[in-house]
N, C-alpha and C positions, 0 to 999 in steps of 0.2 A: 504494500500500500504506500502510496508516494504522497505526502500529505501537502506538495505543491497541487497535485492534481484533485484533491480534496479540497482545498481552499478555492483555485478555478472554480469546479462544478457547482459548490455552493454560491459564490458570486453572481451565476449565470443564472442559477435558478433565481435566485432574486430578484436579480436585474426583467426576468421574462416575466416574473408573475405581477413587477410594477408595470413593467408594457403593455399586459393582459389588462390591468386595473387602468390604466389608462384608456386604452382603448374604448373598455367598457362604460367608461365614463364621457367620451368623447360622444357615443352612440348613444348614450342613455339618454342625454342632456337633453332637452329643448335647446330647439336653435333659438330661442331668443337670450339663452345663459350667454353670459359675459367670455369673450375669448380670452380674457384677462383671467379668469378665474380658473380654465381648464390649464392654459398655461402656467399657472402659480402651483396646478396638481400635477404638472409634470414636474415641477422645480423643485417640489417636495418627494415625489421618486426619485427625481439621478440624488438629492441629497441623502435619501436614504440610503441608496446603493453606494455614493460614497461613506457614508458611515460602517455601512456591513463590511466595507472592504478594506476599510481602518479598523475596525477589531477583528475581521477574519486571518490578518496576515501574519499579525503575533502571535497568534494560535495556531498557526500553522508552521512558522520557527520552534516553538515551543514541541509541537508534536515530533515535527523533523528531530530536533537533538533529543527527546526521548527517545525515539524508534532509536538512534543512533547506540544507546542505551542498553533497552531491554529489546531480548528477541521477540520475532514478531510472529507468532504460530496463529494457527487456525484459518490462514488464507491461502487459497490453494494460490503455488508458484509464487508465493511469498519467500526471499530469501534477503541473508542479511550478511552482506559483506566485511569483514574484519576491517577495522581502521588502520591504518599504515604502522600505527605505534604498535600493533599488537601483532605484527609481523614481523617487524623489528625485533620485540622481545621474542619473540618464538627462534626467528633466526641464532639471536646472542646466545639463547639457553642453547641451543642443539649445535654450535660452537662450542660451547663448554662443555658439553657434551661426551664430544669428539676429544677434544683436550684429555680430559681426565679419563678415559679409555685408552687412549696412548699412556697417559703418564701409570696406569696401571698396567696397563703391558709393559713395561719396561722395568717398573720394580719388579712383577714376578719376574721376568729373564733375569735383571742384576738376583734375585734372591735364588732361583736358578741354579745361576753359576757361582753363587756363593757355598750354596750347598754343597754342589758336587765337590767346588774347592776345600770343604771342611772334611769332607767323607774321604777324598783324597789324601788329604793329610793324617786322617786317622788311619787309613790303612797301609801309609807308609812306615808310622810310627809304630803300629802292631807289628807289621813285619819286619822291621828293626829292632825291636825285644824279643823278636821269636827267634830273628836270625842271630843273634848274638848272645843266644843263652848257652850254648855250647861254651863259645870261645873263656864265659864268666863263670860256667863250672868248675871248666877244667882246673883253674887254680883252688878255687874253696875248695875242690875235692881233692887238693893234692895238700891244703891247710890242714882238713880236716884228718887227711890219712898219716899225714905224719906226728898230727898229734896223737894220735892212736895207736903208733908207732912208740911215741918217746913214755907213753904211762902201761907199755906190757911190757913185762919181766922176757928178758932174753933167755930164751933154752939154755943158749952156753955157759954164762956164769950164774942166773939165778936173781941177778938184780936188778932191778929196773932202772931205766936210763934216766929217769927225774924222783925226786923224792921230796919229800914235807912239804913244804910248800910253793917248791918248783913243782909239785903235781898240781896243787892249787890253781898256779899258773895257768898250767898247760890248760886243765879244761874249764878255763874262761875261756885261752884260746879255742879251744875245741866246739864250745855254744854256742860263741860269739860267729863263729864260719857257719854253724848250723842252720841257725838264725837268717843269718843274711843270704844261705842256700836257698831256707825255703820260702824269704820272702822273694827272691827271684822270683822262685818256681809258681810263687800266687801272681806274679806281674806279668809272667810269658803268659800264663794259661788265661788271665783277661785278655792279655792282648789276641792271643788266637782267638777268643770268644769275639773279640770287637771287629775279628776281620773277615770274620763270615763261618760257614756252616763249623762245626764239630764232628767231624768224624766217631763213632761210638762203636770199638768193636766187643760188643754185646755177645756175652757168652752166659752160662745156665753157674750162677757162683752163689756155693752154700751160704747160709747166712754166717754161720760158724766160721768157715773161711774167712770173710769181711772183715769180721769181728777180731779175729787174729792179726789179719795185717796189719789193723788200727793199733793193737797193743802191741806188737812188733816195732811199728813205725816211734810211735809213744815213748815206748821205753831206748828208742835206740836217737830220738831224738834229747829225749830229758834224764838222760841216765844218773847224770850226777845234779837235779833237779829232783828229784822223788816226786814223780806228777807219773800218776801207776793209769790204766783203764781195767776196772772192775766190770765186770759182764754178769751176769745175772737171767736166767729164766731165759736163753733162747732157742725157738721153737724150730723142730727141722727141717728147714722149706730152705726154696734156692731161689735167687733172682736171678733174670736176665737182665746184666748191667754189663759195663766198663769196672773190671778190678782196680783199675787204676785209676781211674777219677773219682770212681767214688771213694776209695782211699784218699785222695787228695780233697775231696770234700771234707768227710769228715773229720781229717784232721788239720784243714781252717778251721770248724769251729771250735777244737780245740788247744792251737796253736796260741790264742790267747794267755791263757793260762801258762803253758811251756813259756814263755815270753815273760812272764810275770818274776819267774825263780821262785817261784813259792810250792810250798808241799802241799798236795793237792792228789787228791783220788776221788777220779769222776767214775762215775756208776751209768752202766751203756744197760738198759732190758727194752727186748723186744716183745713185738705182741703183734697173731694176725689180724685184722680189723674183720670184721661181718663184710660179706660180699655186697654190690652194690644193689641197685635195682638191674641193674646192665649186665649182673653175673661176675662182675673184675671186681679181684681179690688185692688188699695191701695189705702191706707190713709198715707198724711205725716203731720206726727208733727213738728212745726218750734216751735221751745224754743231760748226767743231772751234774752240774757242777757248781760246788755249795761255795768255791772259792771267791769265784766270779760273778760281780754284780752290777749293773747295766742301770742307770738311772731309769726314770719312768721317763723324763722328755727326749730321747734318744733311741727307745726301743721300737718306735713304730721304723726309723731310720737306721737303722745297726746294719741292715742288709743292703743297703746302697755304695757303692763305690767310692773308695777316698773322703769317707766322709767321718770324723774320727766322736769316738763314743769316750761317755766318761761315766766312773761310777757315782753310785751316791756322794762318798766324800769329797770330787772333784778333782780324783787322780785323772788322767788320760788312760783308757786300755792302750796294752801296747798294741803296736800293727799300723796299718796304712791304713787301713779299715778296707784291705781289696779281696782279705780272704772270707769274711762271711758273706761278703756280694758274689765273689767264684764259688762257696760250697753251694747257694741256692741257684744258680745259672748252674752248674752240674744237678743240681739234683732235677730241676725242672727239664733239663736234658733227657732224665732217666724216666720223666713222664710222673717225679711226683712233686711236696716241697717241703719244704723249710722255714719253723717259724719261733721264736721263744718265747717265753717268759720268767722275769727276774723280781724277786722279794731278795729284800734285806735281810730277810731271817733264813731265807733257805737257797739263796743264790739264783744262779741262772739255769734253767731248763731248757735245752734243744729240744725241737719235735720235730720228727723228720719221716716223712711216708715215703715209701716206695710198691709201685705196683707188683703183684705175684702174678705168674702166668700170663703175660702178655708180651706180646714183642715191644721193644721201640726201636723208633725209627734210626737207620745205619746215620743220615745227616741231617739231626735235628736243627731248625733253624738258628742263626747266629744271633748272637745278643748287640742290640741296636739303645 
């Protein structure tokens, strides 16, 4: 609707219906009516129609910038053109638009290739504590053997090659290599985990068996430490595991302790759990050690990497804090896990599940 053409039309009609009114008055009249008077009824027509046509035409400005306004529906082929400004603004946003999808395409690429540069560097670095653990044994293991060396008694004369307090000596030296052996041995074995899959050669190992290596390893670790593993109550069953990592498991959790110097005898019982709803059978290992005690705000955190725990009194545990982070990455390896709990009054308690009768996987995925 065009409200010039609405102002027109009414105009028009006025204008004809005083022409109409003239007319009729021109024909109505007796001819002896004054021409003076029919004339004065035209003069008051075109004045009226000038008056309609002086309030029609601000009413029809007025209409024009409202329609300009509000849309104008309900008339068929009515349509209402956008104002120049509000093309303007459409164009500037959908430039902006366009802007900020570019600049977001380019942070994800820079973020991208930042990533793969970090992953890059992590897996150069894993492979560089993996490749060089060799070359760093081979002396601690030539420390360690000649200390071992100097505290036996020689078959030939019967005496030993150090005494009183040169034995004292020796195995500081002797712990002190052990110690920094097996924190190697927890630093390669993250670093393999961080550099992709685990190879797991998974064979059928009595629990008994396990259980021996653990006290093997233990005692030949803390010999002149008195830090024993007491076994108790374990049931005849075999897992499919890695003997060797899971040995290396669990003795990060209790490598703690060995580290401490203190006399200490941790109690290992097993037990098989009720099968599932799925029919899969576990075993859990409870490792209770009354020595060792892990504050409450640190124990949700104990199992994360590098990350260092302290007990109630606000000594530091010894460690990096990387071997409770590798025994739970092994154990979840083996398809179970690893979790504790520590009081004041009764120390720290491992609990550690492992599946009976099930395969795992030869290359569980790697820890990210």
């Amino acid at each position: 609707m065009n409200p010039r053409r609405v102002s027109s039309e009414l105009v028009l009609v006025v204008g004809v219906l005083l022409a109409v009114h003239a007319v009729l008055l021109w024909a109505l009249l007796p001819d002896s009516a004054p021409r003076a008077a029919i004339a004065g009824l035209f003069g008051v027509a075109l004045a009226g129609a000038a008056v309609a046509l002086v309030i029609l035409l601000p009413l029809a400005r007025d209409a024009k910038a409202l329609m300009e306004v509000l849309p104008v529906t309900g008339v068929a082929g009515a349509t209402r053109e956008p104002r120049p400004t509000q093309t303007e603004e459409l164009s500037a946003a959908l430039d902006a638009l366009c802007k900020l999808a570019a600049r977001a395409e380019r942070v994800e690429h820079d973020d991208a290739e930042a990533r793969a540069a970090i992953d890059e560097a992590a897996q150069l670095g894993a492979s560089f504590l993996a490749s060089m653990g060799h070359d760093l044994r081979g002396p601690l293991n030539n420390i360690i053997g000649f200390a071992d060396l100097l505290v036996m008694d020689p078959s030939s004369s019967g005496k030993a090659a150090v005494h009183g307090g040169q034995r004292a000596s020796v195995d500081i030296i002797r712990c002190a290599a052990q110690d920094l052996l097996a924190l190697l041995d927890q630093v390669i074995g993250w670093a393999r985990l961080q550099s992709g899959p685990l190879p797991l050669d998974a064979k059928h190992l009595p629990l008994a068996e396990l259980v021996e290596h653990v006290q093997n390893e233990t005692e030949r670790r803390a010999a002149s430490r008195n830090v024993a593993v007491r076994a108790r109550r374990l049931p005849q069953v075999a897992l499919l595991a890695d003997r060797k990592q899971l040995v290396a498991a669990l003795m990060a959790l209790i490598d703690p302790t060995i580290r401490s110097g203190k006399t200490a005898e941790i109690e290992l019982e097993a037990a098989i759990d009720p099968a599932s709803e799925l029919g899969m059978r576990s075993v859990t290992l409870t490792l209770r050690d009354r020595g060792l005690r892990v504050r409450e705000a640190d124990q949700d955190a104990f199992f994360e990497a590098f990350r260092p725990s302290f007990a109630p009194t606000g000594q530091r545990i010894a460690g990096l804090g990387v071997g409770p982070a590798l025994s739970r990455a092994l154990v979840r390896a083996h398809g179970g896990d690893v979790w504790l709990s520590s009081r004041a009054d009764t120390g720290t308690t491992f609990t550690v599940t492992l599946p009976l009768g099930e395969d795992v996987p030869s290359s569980p995925p790697g820890i990210t």
